[in-house]
N, C-alpha and C positions, 0 to 999 in steps of 0.2 A: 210781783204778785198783785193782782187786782182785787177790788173788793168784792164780794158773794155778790149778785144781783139779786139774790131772792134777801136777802137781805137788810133794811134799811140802815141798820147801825154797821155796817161793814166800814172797816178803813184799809185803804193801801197801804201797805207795807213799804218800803223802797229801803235800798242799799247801799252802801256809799264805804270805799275803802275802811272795811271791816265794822263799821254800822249796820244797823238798823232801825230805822227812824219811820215815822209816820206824821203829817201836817193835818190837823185837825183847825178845821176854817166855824168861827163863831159869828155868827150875825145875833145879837143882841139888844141894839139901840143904845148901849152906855155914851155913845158918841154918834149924832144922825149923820148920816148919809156915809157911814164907815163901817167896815168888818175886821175881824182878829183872823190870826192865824197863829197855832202855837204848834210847836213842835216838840216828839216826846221820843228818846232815842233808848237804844241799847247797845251795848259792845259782843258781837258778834260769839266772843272767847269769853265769854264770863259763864258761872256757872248759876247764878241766880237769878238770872234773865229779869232784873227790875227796869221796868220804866221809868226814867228820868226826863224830868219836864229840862227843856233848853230856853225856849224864849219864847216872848207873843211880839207880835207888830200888829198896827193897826193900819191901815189904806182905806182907799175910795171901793175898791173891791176885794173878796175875798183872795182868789185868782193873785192880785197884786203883796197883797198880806202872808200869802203862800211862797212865791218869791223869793221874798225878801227874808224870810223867816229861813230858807231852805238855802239861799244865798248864804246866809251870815254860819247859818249850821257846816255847811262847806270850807267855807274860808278858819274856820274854829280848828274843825278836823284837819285841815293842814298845817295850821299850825303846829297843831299835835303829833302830826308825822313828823317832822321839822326837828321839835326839839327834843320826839325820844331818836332821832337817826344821827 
């Protein structure tokens, strides 16, 4: 699912064995010449559909911050198959 283009606060949605998650990229200044990226997920089967926050990383770009955030969100979620299977 992409974001509204008419829009400006739109965010991607994305999916991931029985996820759904969204990477929200911060340019702030807290640290020059770096951005955040954090990522806020849901379980698919749940019935109160809350956002829960996962993680931030910071990098030289956001793009890279995204990544790495969305990388570690993956590697989490396998774990999680892993040890209910």
């Amino acid at each position: 699912m992409a974001p509204d283009p008419s829009r400006l606060d739109g965010a991607e949605i994305r999916f991931y064995q029985g996820y759904r998650y969204t990477v929200v990229t911060i340019v702030n200044g807290a640290q020059p010449h770096t951005e955040e990226a954090e990522l806020w997920w849901q379980c698919l089967n749940e019935t109160d559909a809350k956002w829960r926050y996962f993680r931030r990383h910071v990098a030289t770009t956001g793009a890279d911050a995204a990544r790495w955030v969305e990388s570690d969100f993956k590697g989490w979620v396998g774990g999680h198959m892993e040890a209910e299977g």
